[in-house]
N, CA, C and O atoms as a GROMACS GRO file, in nm:
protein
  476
    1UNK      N    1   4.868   3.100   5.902
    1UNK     CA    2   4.888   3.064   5.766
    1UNK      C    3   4.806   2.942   5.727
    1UNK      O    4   4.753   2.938   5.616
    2UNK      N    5   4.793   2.844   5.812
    2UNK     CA    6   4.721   2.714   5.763
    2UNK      C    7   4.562   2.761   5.781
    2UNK      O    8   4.471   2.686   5.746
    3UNK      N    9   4.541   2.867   5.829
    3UNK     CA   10   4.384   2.907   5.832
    3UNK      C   11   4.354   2.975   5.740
    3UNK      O   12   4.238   3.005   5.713
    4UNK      N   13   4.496   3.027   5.650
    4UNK     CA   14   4.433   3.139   5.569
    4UNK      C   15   4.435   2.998   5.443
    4UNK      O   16   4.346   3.003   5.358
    5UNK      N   17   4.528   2.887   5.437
    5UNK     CA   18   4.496   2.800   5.299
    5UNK      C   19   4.387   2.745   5.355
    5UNK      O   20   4.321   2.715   5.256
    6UNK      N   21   4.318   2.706   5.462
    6UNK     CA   22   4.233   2.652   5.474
    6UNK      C   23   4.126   2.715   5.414
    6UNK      O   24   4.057   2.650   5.335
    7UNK      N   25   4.094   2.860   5.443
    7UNK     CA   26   3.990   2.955   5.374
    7UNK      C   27   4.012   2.936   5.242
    7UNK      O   28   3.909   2.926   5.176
    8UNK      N   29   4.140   2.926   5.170
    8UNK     CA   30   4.160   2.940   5.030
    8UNK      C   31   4.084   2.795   4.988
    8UNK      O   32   3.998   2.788   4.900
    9UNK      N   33   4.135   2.677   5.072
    9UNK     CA   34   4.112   2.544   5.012
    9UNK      C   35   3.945   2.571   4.997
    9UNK      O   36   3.878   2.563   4.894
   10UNK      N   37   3.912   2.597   5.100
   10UNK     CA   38   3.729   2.583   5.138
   10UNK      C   39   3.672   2.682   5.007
   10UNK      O   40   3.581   2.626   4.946
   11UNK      N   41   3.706   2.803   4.958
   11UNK     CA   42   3.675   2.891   4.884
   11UNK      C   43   3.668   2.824   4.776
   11UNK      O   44   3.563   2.814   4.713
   12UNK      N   45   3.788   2.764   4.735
   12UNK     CA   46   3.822   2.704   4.643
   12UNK      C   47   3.758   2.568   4.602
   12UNK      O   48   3.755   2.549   4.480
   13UNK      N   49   3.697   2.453   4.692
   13UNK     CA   50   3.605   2.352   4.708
   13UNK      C   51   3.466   2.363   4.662
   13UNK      O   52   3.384   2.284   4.613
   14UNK      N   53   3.468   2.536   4.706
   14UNK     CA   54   3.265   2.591   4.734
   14UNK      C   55   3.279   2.626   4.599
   14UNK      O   56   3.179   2.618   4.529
   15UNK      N   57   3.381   2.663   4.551
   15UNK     CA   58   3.365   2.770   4.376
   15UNK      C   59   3.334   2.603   4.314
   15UNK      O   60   3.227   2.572   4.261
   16UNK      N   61   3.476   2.489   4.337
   16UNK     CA   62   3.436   2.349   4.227
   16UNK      C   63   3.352   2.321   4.242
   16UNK      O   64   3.287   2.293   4.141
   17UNK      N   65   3.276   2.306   4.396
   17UNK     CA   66   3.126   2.245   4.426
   17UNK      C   67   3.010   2.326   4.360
   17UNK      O   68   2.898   2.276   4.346
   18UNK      N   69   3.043   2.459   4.316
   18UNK     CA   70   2.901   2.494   4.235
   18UNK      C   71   2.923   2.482   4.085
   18UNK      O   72   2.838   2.460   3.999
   19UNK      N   73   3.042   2.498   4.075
   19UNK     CA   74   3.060   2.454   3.924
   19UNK      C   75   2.997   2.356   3.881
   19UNK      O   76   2.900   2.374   3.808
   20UNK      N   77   3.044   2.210   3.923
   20UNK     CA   78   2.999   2.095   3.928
   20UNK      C   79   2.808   2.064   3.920
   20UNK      O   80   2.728   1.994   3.857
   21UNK      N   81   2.807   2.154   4.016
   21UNK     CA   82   2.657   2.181   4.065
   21UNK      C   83   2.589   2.191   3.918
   21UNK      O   84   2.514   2.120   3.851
   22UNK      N   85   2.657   2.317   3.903
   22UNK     CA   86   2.556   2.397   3.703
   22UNK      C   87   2.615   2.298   3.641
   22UNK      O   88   2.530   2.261   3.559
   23UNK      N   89   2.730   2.218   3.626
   23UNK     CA   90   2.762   2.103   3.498
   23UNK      C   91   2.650   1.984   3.520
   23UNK      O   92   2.645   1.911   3.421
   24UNK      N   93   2.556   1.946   3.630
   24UNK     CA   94   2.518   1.831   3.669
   24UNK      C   95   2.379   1.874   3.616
   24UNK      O   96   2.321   1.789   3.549
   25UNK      N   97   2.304   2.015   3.641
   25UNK     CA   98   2.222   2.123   3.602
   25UNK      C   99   2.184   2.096   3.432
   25UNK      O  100   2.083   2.081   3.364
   26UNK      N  101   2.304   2.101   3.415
   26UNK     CA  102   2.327   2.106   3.287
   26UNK      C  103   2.290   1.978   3.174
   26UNK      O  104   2.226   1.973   3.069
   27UNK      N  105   2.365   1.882   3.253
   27UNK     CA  106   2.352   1.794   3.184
   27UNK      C  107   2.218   1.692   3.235
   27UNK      O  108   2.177   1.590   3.180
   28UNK      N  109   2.182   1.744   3.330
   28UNK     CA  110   1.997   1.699   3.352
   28UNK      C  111   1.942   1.748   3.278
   28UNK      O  112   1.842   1.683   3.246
   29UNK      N  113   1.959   1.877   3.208
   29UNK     CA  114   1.849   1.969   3.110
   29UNK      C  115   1.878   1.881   3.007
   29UNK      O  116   1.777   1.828   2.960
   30UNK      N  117   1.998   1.844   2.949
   30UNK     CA  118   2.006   1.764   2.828
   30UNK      C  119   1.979   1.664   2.826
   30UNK      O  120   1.959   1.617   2.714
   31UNK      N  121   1.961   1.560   2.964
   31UNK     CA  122   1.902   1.451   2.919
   31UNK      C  123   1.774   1.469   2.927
   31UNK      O  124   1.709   1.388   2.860
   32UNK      N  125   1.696   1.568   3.004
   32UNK     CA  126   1.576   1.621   2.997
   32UNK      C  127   1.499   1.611   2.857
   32UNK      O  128   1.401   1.545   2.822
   33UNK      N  129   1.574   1.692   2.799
   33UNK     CA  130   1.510   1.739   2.684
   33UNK      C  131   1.579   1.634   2.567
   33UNK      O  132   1.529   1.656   2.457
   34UNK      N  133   1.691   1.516   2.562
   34UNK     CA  134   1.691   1.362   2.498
   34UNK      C  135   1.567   1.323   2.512
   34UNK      O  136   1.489   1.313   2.418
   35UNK      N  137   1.535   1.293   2.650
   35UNK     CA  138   1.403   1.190   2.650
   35UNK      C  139   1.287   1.235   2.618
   35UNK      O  140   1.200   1.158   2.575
   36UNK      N  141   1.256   1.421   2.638
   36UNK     CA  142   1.170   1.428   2.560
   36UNK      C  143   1.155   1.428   2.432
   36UNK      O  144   1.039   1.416   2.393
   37UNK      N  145   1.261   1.441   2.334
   37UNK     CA  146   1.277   1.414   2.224
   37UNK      C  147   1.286   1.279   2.148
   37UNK      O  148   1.261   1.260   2.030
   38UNK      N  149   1.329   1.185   2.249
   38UNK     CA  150   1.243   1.037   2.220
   38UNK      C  151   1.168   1.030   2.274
   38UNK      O  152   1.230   0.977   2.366
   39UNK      N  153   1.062   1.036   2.314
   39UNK     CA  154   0.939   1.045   2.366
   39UNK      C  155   0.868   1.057   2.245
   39UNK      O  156   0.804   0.962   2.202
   40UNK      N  157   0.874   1.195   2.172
   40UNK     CA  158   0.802   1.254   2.062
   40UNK      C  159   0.858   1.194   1.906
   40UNK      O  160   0.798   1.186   1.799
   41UNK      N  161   0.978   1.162   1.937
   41UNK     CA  162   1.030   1.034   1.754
   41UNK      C  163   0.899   0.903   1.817
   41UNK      O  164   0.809   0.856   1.748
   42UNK      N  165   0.922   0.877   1.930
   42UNK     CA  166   0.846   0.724   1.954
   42UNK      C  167   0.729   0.740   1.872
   42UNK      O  168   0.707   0.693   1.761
   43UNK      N  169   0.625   0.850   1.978
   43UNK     CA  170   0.535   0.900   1.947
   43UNK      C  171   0.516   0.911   1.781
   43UNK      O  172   0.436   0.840   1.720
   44UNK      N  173   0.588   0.994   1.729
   44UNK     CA  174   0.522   1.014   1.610
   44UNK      C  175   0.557   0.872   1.481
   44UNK      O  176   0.493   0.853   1.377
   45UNK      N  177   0.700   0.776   1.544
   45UNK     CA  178   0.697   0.690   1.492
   45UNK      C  179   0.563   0.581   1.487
   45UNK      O  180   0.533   0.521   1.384
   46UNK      N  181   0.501   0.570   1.597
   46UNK     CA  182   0.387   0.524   1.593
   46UNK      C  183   0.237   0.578   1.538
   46UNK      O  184   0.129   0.522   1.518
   47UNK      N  185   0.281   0.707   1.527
   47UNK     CA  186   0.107   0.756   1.418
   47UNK      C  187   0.167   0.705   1.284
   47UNK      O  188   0.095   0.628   1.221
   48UNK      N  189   0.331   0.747   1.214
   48UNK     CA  190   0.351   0.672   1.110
   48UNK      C  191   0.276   0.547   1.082
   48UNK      O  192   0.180   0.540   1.005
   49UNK      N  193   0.326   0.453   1.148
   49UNK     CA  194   0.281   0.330   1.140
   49UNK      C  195   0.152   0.257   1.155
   49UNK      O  196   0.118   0.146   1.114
   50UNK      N  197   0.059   0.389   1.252
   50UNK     CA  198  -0.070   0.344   1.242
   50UNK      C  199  -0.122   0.438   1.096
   50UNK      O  200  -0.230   0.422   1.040
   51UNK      N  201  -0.039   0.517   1.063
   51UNK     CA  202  -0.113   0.552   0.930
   51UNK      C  203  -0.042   0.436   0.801
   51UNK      O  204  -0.110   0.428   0.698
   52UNK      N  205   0.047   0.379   0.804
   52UNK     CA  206   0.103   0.306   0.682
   52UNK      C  207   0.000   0.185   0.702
   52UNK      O  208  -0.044   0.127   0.603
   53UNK      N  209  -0.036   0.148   0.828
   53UNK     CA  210  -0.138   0.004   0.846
   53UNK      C  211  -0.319   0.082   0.787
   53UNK      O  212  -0.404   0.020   0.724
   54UNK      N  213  -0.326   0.191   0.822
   54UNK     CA  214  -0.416   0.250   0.741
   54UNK      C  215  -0.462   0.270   0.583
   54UNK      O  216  -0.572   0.245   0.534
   55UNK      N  217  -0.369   0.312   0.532
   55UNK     CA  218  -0.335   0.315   0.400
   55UNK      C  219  -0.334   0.168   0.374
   55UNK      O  220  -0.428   0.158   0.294
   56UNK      N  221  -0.288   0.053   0.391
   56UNK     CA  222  -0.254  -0.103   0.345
   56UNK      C  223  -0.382  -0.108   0.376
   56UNK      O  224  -0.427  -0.133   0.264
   57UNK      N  225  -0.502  -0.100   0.467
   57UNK     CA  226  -0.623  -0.150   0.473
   57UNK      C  227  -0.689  -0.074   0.308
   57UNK      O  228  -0.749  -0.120   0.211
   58UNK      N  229  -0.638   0.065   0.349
   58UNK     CA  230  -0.733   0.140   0.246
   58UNK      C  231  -0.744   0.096   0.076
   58UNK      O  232  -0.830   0.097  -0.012
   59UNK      N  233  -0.543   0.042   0.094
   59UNK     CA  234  -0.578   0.016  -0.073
   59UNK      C  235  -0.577  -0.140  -0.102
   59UNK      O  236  -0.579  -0.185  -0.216
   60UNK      N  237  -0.572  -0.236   0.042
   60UNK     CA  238  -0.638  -0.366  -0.009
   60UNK      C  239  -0.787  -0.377  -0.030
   60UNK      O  240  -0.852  -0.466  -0.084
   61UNK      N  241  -0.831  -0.251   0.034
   61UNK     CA  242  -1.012  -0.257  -0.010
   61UNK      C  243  -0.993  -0.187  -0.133
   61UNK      O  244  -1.062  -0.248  -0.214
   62UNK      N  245  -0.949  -0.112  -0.178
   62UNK     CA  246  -0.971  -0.078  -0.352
   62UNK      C  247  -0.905  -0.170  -0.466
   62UNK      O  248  -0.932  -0.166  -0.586
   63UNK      N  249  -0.834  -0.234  -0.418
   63UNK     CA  250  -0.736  -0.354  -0.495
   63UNK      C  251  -0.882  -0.430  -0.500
   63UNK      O  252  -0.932  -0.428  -0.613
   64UNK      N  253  -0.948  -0.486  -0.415
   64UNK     CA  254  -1.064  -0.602  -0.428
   64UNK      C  255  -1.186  -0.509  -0.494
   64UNK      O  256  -1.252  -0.571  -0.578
   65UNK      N  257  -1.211  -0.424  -0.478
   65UNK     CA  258  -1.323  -0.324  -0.553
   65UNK      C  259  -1.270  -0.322  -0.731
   65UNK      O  260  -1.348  -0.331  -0.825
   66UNK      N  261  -1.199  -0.314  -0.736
   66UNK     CA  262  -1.148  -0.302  -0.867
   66UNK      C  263  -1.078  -0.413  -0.922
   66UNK      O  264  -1.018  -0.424  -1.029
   67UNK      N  265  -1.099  -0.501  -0.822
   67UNK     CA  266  -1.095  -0.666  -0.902
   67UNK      C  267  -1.248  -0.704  -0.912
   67UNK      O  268  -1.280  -0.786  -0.997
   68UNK      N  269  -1.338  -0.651  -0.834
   68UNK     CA  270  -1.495  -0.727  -0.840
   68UNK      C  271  -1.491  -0.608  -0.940
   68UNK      O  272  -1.374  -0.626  -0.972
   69UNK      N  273  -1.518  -0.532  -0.992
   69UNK     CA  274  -1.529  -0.409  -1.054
   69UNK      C  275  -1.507  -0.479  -1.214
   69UNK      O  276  -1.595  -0.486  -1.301
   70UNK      N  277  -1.375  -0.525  -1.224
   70UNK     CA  278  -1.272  -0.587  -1.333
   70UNK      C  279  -1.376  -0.691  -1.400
   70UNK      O  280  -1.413  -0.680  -1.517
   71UNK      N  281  -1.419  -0.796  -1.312
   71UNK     CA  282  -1.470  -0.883  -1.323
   71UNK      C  283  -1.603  -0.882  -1.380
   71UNK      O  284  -1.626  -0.964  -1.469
   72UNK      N  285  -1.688  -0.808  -1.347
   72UNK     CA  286  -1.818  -0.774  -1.386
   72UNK      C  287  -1.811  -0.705  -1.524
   72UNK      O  288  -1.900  -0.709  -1.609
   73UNK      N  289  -1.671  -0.632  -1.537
   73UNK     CA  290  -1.695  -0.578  -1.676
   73UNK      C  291  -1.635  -0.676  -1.765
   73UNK      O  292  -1.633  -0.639  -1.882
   74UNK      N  293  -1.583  -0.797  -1.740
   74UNK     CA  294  -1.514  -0.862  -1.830
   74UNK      C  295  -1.642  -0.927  -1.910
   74UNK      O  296  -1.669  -0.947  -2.028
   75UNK      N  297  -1.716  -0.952  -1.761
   75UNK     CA  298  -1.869  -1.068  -1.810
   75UNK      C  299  -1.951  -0.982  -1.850
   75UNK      O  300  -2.047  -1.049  -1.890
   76UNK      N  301  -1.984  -0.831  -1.871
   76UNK     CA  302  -2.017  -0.812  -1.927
   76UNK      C  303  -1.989  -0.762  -2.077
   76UNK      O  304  -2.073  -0.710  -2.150
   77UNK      N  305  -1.870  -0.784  -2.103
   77UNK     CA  306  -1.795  -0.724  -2.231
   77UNK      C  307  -1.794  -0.883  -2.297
   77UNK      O  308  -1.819  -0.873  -2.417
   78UNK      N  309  -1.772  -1.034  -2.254
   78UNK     CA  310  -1.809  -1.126  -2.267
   78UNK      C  311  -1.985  -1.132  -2.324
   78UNK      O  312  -2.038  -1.177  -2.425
   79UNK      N  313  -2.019  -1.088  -2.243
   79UNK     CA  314  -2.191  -1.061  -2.297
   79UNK      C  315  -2.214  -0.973  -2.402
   79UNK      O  316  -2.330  -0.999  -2.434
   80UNK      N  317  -2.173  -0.882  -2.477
   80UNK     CA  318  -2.152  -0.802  -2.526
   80UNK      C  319  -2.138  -0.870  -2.702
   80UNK      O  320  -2.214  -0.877  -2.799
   81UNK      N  321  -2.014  -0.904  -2.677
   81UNK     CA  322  -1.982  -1.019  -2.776
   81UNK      C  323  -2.045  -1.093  -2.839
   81UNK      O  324  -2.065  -1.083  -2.960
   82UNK      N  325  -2.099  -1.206  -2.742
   82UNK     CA  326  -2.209  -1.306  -2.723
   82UNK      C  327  -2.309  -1.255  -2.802
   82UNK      O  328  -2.336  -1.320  -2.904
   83UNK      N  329  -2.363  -1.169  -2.782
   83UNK     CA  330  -2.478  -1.072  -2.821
   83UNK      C  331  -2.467  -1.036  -2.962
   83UNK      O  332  -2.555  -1.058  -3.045
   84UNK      N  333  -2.328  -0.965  -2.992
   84UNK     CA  334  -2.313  -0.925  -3.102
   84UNK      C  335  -2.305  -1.054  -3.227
   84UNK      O  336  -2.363  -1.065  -3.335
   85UNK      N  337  -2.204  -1.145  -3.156
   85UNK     CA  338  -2.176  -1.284  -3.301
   85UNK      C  339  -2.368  -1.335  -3.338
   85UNK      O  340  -2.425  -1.364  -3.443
   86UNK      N  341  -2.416  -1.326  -3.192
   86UNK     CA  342  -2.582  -1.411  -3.199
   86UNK      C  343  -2.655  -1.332  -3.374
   86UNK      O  344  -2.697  -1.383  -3.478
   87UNK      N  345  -2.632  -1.147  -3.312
   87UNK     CA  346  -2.680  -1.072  -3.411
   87UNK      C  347  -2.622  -1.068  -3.566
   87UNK      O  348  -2.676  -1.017  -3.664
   88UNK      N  349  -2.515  -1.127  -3.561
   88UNK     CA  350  -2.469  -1.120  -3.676
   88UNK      C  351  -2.543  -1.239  -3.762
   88UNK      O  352  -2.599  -1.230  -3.871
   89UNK      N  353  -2.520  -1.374  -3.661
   89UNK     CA  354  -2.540  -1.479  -3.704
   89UNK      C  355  -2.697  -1.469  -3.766
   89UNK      O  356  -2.722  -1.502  -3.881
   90UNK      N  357  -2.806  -1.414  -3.665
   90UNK     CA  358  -2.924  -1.418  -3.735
   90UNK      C  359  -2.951  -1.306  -3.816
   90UNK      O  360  -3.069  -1.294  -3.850
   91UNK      N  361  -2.860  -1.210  -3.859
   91UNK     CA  362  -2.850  -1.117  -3.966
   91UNK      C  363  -2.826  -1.189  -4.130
   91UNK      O  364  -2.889  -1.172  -4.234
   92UNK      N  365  -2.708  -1.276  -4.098
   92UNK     CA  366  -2.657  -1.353  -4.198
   92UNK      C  367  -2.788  -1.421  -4.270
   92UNK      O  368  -2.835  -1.401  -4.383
   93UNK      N  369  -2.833  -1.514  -4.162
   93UNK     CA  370  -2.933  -1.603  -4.160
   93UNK      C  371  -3.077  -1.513  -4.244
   93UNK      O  372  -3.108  -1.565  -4.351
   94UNK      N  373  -3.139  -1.421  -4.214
   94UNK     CA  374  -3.204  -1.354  -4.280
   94UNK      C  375  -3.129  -1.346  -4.449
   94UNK      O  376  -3.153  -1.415  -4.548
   95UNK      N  377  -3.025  -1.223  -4.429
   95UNK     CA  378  -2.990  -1.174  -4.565
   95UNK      C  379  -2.971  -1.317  -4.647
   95UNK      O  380  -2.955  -1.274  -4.762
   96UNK      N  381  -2.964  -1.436  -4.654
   96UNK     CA  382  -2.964  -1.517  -4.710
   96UNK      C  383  -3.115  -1.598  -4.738
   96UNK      O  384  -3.145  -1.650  -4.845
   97UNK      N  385  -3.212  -1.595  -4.600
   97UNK     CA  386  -3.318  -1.594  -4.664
   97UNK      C  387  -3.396  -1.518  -4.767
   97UNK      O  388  -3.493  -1.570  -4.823
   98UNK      N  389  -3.354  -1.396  -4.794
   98UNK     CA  390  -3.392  -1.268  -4.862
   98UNK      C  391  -3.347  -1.310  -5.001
   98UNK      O  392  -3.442  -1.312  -5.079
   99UNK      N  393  -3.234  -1.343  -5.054
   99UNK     CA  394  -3.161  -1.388  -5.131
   99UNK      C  395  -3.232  -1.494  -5.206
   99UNK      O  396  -3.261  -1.487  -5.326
  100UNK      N  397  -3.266  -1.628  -5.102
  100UNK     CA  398  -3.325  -1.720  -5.185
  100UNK      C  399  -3.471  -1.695  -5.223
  100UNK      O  400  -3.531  -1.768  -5.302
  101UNK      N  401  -3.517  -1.606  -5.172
  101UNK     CA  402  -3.649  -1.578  -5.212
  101UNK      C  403  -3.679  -1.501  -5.366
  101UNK      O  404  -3.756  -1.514  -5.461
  102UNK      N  405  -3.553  -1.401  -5.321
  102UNK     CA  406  -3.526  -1.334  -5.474
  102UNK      C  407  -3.481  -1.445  -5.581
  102UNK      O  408  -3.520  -1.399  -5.689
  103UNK      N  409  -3.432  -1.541  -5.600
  103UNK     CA  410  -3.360  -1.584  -5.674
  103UNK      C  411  -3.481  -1.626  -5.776
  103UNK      O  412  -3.595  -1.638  -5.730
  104UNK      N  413  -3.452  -1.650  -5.921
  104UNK     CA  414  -3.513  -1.656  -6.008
  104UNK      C  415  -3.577  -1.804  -6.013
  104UNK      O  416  -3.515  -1.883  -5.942
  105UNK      N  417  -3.682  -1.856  -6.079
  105UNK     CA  418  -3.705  -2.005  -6.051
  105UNK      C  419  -3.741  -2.054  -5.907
  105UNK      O  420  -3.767  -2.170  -5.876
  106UNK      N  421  -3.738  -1.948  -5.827
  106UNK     CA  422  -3.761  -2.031  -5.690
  106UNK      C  423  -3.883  -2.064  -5.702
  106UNK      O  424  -3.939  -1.993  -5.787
  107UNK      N  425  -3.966  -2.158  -5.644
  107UNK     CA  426  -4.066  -2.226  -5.648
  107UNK      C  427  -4.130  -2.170  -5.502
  107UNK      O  428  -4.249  -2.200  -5.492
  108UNK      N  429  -4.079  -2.098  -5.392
  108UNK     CA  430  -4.080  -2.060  -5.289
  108UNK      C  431  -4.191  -1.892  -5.344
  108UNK      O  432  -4.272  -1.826  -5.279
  109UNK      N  433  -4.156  -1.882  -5.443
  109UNK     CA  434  -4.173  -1.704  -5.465
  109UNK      C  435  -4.271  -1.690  -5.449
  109UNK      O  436  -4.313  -1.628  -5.351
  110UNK      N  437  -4.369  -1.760  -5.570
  110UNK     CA  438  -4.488  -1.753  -5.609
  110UNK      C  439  -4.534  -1.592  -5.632
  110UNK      O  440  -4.642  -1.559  -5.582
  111UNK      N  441  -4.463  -1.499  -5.699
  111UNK     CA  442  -4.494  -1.381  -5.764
  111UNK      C  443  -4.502  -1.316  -5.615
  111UNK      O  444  -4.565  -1.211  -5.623
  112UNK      N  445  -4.471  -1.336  -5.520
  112UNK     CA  446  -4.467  -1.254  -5.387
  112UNK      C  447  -4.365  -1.140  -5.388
  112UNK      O  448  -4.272  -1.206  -5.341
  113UNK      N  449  -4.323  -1.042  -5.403
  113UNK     CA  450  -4.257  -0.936  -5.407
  113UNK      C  451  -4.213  -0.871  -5.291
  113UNK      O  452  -4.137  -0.774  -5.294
  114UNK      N  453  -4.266  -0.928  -5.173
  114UNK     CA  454  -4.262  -0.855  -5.019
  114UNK      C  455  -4.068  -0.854  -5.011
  114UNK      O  456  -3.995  -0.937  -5.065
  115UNK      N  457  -4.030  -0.749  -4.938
  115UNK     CA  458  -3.891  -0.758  -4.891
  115UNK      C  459  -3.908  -0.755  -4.731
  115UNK      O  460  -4.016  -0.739  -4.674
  116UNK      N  461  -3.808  -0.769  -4.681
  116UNK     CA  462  -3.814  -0.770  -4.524
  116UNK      C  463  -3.795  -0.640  -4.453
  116UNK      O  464  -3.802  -0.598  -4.338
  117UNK      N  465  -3.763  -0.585  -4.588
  117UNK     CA  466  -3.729  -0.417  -4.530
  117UNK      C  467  -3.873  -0.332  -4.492
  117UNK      O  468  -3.963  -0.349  -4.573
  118UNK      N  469  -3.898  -0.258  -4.397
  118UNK     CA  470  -4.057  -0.204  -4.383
  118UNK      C  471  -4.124  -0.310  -4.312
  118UNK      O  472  -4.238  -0.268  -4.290
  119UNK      N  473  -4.108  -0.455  -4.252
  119UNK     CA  474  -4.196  -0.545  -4.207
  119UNK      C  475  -4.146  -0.563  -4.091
  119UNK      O  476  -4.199  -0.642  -4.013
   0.00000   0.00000   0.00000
């Protein structure tokens, strides 16, 4: 009788011992496949980040392109201006010489009839 529980105990040891066995199986595959799964968040957390440091290079070089960009058109829209009041000013300056020439009594005339228009 103590040989036949002994067979039972031993039967019974070898069945928990493989059980155990596939639960240990088991839970190596899962940490298996945890670490490869942080492995690959790490991984791709880091192309993230070398692409967000990418992008920050990319658009502090267009931020400064389009401030030198900004700049050149201000001075030249400044020039622009400049240009235009100059033209007005020696527009003025004419149409008023034109004026006193026409004017009656000018002593300037001397029967000269020329206009500035055609010259």
């Amino acid at each position: 009788k103590q040989v036949e529980s002994l067979k039972i105990l031993c039967q019974f040891s070898f069945s928990s011992r493989n059980c155990l066995i596939g639960e240990i199986q088991d839970k190596r595959s899962e940490q298996d496949a945890l670490l490869q799964r942080r492995d690959r968040e790490n991984e791709e957390g880091g192309n993230l980040v070398a692409m967000l440091h990418s992008d920050l290079e990319r658009m502090t070089t267009e931020r400064k392109n389009l401030e030198h960009s900004h700049e050149r058109m201000l001075k030249l829209f400044s020039e622009v201006v400049r240009v235009m009041f100059s033209s007005e000013d020696m527009i003025s300056k004419q149409i008023e010489q034109c004026f006193e020439r026409e004017e009656p009594g000018n002593t300037l005339d001397h029967g000269n009839n020329h206009s500035l228009v055609g010259t």
